[in-house]
Structure formats: C-alpha cells, structure tokens
C-alpha positions as CSV (number, residue, x, y, z in Angstrom):
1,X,142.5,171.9,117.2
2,X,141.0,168.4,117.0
3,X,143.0,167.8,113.5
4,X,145.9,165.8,115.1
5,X,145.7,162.5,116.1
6,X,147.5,163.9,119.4
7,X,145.2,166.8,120.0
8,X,141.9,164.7,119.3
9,X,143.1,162.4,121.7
10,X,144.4,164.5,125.0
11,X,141.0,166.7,124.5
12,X,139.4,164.0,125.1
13,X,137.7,163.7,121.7
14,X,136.5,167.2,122.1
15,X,134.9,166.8,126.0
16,X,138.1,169.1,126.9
17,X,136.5,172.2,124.6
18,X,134.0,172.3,127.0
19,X,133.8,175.8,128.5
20,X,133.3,174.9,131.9
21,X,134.6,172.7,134.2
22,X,136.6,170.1,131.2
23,X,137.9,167.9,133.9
24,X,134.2,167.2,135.0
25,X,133.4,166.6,131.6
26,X,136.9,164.5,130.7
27,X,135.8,162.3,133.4
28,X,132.2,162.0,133.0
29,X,133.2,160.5,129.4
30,X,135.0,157.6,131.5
31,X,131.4,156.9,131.7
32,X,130.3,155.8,128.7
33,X,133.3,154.7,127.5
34,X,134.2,152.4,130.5
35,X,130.3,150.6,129.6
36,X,131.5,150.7,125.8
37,X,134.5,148.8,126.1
38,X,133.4,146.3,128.9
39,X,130.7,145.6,125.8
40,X,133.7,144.2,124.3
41,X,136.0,142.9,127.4
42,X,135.8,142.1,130.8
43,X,137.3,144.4,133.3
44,X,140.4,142.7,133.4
45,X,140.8,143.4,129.6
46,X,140.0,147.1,130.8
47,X,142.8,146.8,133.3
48,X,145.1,145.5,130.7
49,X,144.0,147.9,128.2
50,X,144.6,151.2,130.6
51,X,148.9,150.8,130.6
52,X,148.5,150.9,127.1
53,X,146.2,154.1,127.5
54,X,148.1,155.8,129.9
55,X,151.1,155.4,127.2
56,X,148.9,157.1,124.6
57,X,147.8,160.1,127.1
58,X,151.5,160.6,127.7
59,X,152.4,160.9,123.9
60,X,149.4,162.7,123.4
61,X,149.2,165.2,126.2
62,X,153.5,166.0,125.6
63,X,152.2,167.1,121.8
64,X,149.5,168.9,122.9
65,X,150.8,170.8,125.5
66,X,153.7,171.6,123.5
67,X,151.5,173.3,120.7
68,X,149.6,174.8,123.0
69,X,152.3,176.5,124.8
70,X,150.6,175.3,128.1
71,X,152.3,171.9,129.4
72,X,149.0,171.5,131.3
73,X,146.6,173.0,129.9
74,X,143.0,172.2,131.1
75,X,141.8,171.5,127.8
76,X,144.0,167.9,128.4
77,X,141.2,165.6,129.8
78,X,142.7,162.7,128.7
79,X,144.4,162.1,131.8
80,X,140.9,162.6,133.5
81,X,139.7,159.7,131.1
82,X,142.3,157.2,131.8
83,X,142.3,157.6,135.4
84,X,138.8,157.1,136.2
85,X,138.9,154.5,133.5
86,X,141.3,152.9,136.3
87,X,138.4,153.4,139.0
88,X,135.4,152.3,137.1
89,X,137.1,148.8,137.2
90,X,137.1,148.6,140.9
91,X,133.9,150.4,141.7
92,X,131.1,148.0,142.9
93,X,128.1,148.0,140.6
94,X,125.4,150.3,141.7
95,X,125.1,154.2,140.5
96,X,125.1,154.8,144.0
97,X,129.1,153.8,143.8
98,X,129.3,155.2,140.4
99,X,127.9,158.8,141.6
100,X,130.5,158.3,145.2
101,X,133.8,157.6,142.9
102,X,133.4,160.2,140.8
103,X,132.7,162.7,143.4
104,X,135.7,161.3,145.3
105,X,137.9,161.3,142.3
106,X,137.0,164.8,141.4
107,X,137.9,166.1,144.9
108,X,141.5,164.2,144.8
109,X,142.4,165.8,141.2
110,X,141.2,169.1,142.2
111,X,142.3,169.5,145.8
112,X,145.8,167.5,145.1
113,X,146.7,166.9,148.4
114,X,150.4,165.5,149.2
115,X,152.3,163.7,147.8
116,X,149.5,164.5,144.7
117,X,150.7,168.1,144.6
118,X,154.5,167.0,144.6
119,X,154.2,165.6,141.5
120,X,152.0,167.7,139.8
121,X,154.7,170.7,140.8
122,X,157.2,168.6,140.2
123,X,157.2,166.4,137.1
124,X,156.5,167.9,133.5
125,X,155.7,166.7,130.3
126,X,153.2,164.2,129.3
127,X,153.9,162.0,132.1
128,X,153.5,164.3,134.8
129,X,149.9,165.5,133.3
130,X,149.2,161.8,133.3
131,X,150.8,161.0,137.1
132,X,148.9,163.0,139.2
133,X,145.5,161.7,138.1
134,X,146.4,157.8,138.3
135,X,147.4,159.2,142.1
136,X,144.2,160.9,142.2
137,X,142.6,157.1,141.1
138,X,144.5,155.1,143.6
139,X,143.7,157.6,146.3
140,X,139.9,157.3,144.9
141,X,140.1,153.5,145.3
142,X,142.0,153.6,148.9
143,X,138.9,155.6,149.7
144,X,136.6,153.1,147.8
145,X,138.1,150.1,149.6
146,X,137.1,151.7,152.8
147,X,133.8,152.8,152.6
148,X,132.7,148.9,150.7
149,X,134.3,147.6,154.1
150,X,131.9,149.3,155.9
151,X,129.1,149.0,154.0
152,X,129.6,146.0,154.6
C-alpha cells in the first residue's frame, strides 16, 4: 500500500495503518514533524510551506481514495497532518497549549459541527478530504485565540 508516491503520502507515511484511532495518530505526527521542519524554517516558512502541502494532500488523498474504492477512507491522515500543521504555527509555546490544541482539534474533526459537516457531506475528492480538517484547524485556532485572551 505504501508503494506509491500518492499512497505513502495520504497514509501519512504509514501513521494511517495504525489499527486504532489513525486520525489520532495522523495528527500526533504533526508533532514531530512541525519541530522537524521549524529546525529548518521559521513558522512563517511553515505557513508558507502548508498551501503547498495542502496541494499535495489533495493530489494524494484523490489517488488514494480512488484505489481504495473509499473517497475517505480513514486510512487518509494526511489531511490530519496538514491541518494541525496549520495550528502548531499559532499555538503559544508551552505543552500545556500543545496538549489543549490537539485535544480541541481532535474534537472539531471528529464531531464536525456546521458548516464542518456541510462540507464533509458535501464536497468529494481530494479536496473535500482535505476541506474539512483546515475548517476543523481554523475552528481550533478561533478557539485558541480565545482561551490565550483569557489567559491572559
């Protein structure tokens, strides 16, 4: 399965095998690979890097899906990847934030609420795997903004 260029990709480099919970372990990779690449730029490299990304995931995720026979199918963590990639740039330092952003970011890609679920109903194809987790992100960072405003 990891053969393709496609395949190795949108499984995340093989987190989305994972037997339980891929997501989970799509976006925990975010992790390391956020602190990997910010060896090499700053986070504004990582913003400008995640467009380019998000291109990829669509390309790759379309292929996938496609030879799968499942247009979403869980095993697609790249979108996961990507997303919190997005997150990681705007989460204040501290593991405390770290540990609050992913839970928050979990809960919007699993619970989808509107207009989240719209478009993960509603768009197909590699762009709509990709879509609803960069809303899941930007609902993650609304939330973010808030609670560093009153922490003060």
């Amino acid at each position: 399965m990891l053969s393709h260029p496609a395949h190795m990709l949108s499984l995340g480099f093989g987190a989305g095998l994972s037997p339980a919970a891929p997501g989970t372990v799509g976006t925990l990779l975010a992790f390391p690979l956020y602190w990997a690449l910010t060896q090499r730029l700053s986070p504004v490299g990582v913003l400008a890097l995640i467009p380019i990304l998000f291109v990829l995931g669509v390309w790759a995720a379309a292929r996938t899906g496609r030879d799968l026979g499942v247009l979403d199918h869980g095993g697609i963590v790249w979108d996961e990847i990507v997303a919190f990639l997005l997150v990681l740039v705007f989460t204040p330092e501290g593991w405390e934030w770290g540990v609050t952003a992913f839970v928050v970011f979990r809960f919007f890609d699993i619970v989808k609420p509107p207009p989240i679920r719209h478009f993960d109903r509603t768009v197909k194809g590699g762009f709509g795997v990709m879509l609803d987790d960069l809303l899941a992100a930007l609902y993650t960072l609304m939330v973010l903004a808030l609670a560093s405003r009153v922490a003060g």
